[in-house]
C-alpha positions in Angstrom: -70.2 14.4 9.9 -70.9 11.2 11.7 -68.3 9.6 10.1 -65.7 12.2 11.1 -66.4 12.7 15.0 -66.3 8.6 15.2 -63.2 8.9 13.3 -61.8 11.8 16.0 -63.1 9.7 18.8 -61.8 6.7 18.1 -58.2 8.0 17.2 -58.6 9.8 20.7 -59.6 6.7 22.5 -58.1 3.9 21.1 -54.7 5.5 20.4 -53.9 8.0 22.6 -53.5 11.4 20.5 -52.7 14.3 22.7 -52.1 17.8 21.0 -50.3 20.5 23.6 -48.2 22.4 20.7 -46.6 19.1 20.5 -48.5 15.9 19.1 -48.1 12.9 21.5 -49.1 9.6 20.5 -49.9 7.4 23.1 -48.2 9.6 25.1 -49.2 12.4 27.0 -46.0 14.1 27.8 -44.8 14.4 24.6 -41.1 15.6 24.0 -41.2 16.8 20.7 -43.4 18.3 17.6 -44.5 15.1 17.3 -43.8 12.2 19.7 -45.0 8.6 19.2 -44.8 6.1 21.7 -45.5 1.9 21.8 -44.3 -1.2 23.7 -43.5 -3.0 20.5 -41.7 -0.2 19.1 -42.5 3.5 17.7 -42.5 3.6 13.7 -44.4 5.7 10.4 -45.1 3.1 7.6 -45.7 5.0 4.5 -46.9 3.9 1.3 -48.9 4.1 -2.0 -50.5 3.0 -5.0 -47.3 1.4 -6.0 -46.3 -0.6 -2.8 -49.6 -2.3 -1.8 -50.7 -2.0 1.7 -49.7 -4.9 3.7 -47.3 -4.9 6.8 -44.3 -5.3 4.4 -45.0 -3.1 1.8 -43.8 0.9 1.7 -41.1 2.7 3.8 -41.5 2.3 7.4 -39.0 4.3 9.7 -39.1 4.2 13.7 -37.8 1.8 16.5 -38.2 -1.5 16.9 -38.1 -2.7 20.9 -37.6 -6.8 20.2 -34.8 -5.7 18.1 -33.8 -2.7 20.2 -32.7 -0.5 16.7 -33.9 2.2 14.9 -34.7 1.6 11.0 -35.7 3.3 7.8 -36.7 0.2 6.3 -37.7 0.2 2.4 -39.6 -2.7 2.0 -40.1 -2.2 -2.0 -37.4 -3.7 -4.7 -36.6 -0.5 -5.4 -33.6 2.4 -4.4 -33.3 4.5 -1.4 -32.6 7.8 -2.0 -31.0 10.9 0.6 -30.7 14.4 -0.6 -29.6 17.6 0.2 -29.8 21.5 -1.1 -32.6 20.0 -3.7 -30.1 17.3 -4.9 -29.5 13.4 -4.2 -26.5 12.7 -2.3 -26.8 9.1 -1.0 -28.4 6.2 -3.0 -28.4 2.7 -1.7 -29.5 0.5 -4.6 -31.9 -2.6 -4.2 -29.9 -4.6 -4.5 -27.5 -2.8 -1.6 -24.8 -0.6 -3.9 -24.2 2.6 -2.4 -23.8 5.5 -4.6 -22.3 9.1 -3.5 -22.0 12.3 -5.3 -25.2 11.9 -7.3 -25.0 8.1 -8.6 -28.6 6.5 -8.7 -27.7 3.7 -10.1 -24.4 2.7 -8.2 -22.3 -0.6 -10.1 -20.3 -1.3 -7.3 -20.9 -2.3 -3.2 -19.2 1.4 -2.7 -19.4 3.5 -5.8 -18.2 6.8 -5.6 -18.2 10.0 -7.6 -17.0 14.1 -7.6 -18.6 16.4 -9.6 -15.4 18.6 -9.2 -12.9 15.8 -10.4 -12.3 14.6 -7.5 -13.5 11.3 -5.8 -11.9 10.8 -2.1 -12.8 9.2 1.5 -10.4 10.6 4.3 -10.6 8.4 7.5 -9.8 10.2 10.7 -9.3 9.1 14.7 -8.7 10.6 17.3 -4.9 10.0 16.7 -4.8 11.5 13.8 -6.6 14.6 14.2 -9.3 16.2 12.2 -7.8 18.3 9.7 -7.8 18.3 5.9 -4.3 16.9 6.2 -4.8 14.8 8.9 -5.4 11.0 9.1 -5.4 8.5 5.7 -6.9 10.0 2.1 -7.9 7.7 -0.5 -9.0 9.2 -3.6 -8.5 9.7 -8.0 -7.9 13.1 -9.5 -6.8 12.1 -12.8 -3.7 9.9 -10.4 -4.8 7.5 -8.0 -3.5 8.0 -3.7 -3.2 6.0 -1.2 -1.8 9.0 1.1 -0.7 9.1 5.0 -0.9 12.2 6.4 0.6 10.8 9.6 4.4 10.3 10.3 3.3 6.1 10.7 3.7 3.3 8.8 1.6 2.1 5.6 0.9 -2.0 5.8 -0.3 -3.7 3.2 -1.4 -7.5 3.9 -3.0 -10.8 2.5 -4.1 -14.0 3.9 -4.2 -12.5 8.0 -0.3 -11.4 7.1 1.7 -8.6 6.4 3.2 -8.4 3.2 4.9 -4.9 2.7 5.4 -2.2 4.7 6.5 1.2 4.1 7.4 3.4 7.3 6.9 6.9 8.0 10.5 8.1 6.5 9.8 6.3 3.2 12.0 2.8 3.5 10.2 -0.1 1.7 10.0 -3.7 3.7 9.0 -6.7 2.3 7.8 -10.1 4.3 9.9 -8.9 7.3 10.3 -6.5 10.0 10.9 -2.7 9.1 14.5 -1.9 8.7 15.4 1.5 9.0 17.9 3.1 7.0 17.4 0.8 3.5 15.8 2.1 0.5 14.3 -1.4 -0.1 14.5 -4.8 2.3 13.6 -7.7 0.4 13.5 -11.0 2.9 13.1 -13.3 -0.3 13.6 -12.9 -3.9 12.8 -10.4 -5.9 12.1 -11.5 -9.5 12.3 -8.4 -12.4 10.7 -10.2 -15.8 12.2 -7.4 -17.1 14.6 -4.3 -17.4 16.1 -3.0 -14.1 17.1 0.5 -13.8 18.6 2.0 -11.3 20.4 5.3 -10.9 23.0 4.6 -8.0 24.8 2.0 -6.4 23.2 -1.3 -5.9 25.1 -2.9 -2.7 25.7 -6.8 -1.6 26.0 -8.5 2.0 28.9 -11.0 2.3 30.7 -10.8 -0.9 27.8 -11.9 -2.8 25.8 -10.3 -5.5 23.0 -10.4 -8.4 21.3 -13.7 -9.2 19.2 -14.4 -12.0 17.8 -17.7 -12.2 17.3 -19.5 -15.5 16.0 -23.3 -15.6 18.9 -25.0 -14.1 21.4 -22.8 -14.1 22.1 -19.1 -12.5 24.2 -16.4 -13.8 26.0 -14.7 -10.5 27.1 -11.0 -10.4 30.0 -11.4 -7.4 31.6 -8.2 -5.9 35.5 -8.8 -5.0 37.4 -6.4 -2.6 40.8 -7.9 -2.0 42.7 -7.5 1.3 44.4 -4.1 2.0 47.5 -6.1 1.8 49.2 -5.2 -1.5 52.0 -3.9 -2.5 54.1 -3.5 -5.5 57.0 -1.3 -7.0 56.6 -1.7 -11.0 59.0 0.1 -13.2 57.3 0.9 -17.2 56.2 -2.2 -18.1 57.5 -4.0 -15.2 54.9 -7.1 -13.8 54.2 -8.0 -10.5 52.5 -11.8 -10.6 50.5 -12.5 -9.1 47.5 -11.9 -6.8 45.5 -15.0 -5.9 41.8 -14.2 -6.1 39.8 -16.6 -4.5 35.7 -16.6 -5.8 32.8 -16.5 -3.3 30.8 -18.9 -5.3 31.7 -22.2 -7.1 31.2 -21.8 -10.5 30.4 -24.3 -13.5 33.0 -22.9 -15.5 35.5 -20.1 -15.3 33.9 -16.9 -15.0 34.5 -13.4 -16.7 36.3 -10.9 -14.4 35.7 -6.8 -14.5 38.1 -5.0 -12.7 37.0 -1.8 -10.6 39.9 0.2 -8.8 42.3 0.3 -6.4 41.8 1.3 -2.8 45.1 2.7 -0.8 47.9 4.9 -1.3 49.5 4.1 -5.2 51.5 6.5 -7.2 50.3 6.6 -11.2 47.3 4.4 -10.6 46.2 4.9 -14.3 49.3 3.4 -15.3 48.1 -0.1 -13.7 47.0 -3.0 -15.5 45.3 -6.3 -14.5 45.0 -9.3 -16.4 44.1 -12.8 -15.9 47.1 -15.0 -15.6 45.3 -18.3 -14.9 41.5 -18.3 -13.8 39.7 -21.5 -12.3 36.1 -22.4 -11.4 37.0 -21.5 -7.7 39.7 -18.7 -8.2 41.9 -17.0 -10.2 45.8 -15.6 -10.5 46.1 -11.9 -11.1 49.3 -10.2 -12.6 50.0 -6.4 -12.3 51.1 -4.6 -15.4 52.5 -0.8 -15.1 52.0 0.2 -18.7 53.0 4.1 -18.1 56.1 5.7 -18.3 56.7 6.2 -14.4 57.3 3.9 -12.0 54.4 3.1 -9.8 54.4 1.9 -5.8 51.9 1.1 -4.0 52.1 -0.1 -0.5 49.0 -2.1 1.8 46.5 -1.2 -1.2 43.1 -3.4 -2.0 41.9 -4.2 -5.7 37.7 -4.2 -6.2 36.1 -6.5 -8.9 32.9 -8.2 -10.6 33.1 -11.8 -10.9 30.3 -13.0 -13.7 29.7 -16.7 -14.1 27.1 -19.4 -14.5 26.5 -21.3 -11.2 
């Protein structure tokens, strides 16, 4: 009994316990059910059998004044765990992996898991809003998003740059400013290893077309459109020769030509033929054929082509 009113007296005494409803330590005043006050800094260091009893063992939790932060410091090798509703929500590993959604043993520095098959982090600002549809989802449900919720751009970058950007209305831009109004802006090449689909029209700047390198040659896919400066009045099998067709690109050897239509008012267009009459590395001479039974005129008309060759 001695023991214990020493032990009361001391803890009195020498640190200041005051109990008002509240508990104050070394404070008199204290603020809530249990308040503890020191210069050095406020803290609860817990242990047992298992973490020793030195000033670095256990789980100590307060404030720290030289360092002017609040901790919850785990001193042991071992995990920290957070729960809620009787289950573990939070783990951070020792060796500093963070596991949500009930992973204790997290394999990654950001591990995370959903029990409902679904895994997701939604970031939000005060831009954004705070909605469920609101601001930037990341996440996996069987398919893996990167999702805007917002009518803004999505930049992705490397090396302090920015790399590709795809804007609010869905265009695609690549190493450049955004373009509006393309599909996909490409400032460089864009190199397919292999097939290329596309369902549409692919379009060229500048009479120029598809190139596809291969060691030290390149094949080139040209489009033509002649001047609307044609004209012709071709009886059944009369020939008109010849349109000059002058190429875009210099060649290494006469290329293959595919002819596409005409543009401009002609009478019996199906009727029209073109064939090569002499073809250069430059250029070529085109004759007009009317292969029908009718005559066919055609007056300030434009002929469209692919020129195919090895540059």
């Amino acid at each position: 009994m001695k023991s214990l009113n020493a032990l009361i007296t001391y803890l009195f005494i020498s640190t200041s316990i005051f109990c008002q409803n509240y508990i104050g330590i070394n404070t008199s005043d204290p603020k809530a059910p249990l308040n503890i006050y020191h210069e050095i800094g406020g803290t609860i260091l817990l242990q047992n059998p298992n973490t020793g009893t030195t000033q670095t063992d256990g789980l100590l939790f307060g404030s720290i004044s030289a360092a002017n932060k609040s901790y919850l410091w785990n001193f042991e090798n071992t995990a920290l765990g957070f729960a809620t509703n009787n289950t573990e929500r939070l783990t951070i590993a020792a060796n500093g992996n963070i596991g949500i959604g009930g992973i204790t043993s997290p394999s990654s520095t950001l591990q995370i898991y959903g029990t409902s098959g679904v895994s997701n982090a939604l970031f939000q600002t005060s831009f954004s809003g705070s909605m469920s549809n609101d601001g930037f989802y990341v996440g996996f449900a069987g398919d893996a998003y990167l999702w805007n919720y917002e009518n803004t751009n999505l930049i992705f970058g490397t090396n302090g740059n920015q790399r590709m950007n795809i804007a609010g209305t869905g265009e695609v831009f690549i190493n450049n400013s955004l373009t509006v109004g393309t599909t996909l802006n490409a400032n460089g090449l864009v190199n397919c290893n292999n097939n290329l689909a596309v369902d549409g029209s692919i379009t060229t700047n500048s009479g120029f077309g598809i190139t596809r390198s291969n060691s030290s040659s390149q094949i080139v896919v040209e489009a033509y459109q002649s001047p609307s400066n044609l004209y012709w009045t071709l009886a059944p099998v009369g020939q008109n020769c010849c349109i000059n067709l002058v190429f875009g690109t210099t060649f290494t050897s006469p290329p293959s030509i595919a002819f596409g239509g005409i543009s401009g008012p002609v009478t019996n267009p199906e009727d029209i033929l073109f064939t090569i009459k002499s073809i250069t590395t430059t250029g070529a001479e085109i004759a007009v054929t009317n292969i029908g039974n009718a005559t066919s005129v055609a007056n300030n008309v434009s002929l469209s082509a692919m020129i195919i060759g090895k540059k």
